[in-house]
C-alpha positions in Angstrom: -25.9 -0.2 -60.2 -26.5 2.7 -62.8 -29.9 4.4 -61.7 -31.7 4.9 -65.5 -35.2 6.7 -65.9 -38.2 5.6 -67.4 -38.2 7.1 -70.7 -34.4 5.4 -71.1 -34.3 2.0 -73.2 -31.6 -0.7 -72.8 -29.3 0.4 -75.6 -28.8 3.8 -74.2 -26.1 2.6 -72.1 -24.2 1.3 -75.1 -24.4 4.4 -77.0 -23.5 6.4 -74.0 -20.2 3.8 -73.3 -19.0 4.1 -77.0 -19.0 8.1 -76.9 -17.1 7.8 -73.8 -14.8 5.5 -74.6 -14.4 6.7 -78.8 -15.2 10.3 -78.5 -17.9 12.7 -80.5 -19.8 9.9 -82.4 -22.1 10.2 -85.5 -25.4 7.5 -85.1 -23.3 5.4 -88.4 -20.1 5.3 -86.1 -22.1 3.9 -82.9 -23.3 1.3 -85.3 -19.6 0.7 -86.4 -18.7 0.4 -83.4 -20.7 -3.0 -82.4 -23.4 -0.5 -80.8 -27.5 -0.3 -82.0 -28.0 0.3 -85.9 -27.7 4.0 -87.2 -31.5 4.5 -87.6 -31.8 3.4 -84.1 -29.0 5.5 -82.8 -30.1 8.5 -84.9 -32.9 7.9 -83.2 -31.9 7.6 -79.6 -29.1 10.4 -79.3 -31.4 13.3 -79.1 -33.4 12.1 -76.8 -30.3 11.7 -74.6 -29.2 15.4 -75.7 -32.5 16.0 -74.6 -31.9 15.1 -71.1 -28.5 16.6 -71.1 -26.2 12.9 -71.0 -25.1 13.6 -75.0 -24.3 17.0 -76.0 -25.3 17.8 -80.1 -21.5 18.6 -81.0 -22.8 19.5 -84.5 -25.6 17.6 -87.0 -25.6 14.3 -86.4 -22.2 14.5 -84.4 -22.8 13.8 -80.5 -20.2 13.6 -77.5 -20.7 13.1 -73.9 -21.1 15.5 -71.3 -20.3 15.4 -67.7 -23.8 14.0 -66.4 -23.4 11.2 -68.9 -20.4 10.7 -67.4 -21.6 10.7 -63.8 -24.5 8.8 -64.8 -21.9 5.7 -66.3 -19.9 5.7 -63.5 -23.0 5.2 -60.6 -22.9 8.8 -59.4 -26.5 10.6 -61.3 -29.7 8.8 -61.0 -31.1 9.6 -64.6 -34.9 9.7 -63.3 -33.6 13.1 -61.6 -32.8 14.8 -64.9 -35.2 17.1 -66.9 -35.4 17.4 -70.3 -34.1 20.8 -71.8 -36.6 22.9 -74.1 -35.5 22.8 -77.2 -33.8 26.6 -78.9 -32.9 27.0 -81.8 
């Protein structure tokens, strides 16, 4: 059973399993895709960047990275990550 973390809400995971299975996805493709609605996604991806499970490929362009992987598959309890500051 996938281990999520208390700032994660139930739609993460589908955004998370359409990157992986589509590739770099903008928050209108997610939607697209049968996923949450654009404004929600929009939303919702960098907050995951934020935690390092989506990686900001470019504006409003996000793929998955390895943790996100790890965390899909059972192997990273997502109450363990840290959110990244922020550079710009």
């Amino acid at each position: 059973m996938r281990q999520d973390a208390e700032w994660m809400v139930r739609s993460d995971d589908r955004i998370l399993e359409l990157i992986r299975e589509h590739g770099n996805l903008t928050p209108t493709a997610i939607e697209d895709l049968g996923g949450p609605t654009a404004g929600y996604a929009r939303n919702r991806c960098p907050i995951l960047a934020k935690y390092g499970l989506l990686e900001r490929i470019s504006r409003g362009l996000y793929g998955i990275t390895d943790e996100g992987e790890a965390y899909l598959n059972e192997e990273l309890d997502a109450s363990e990550l840290e959110a990244k500051t922020e550079t710009s």
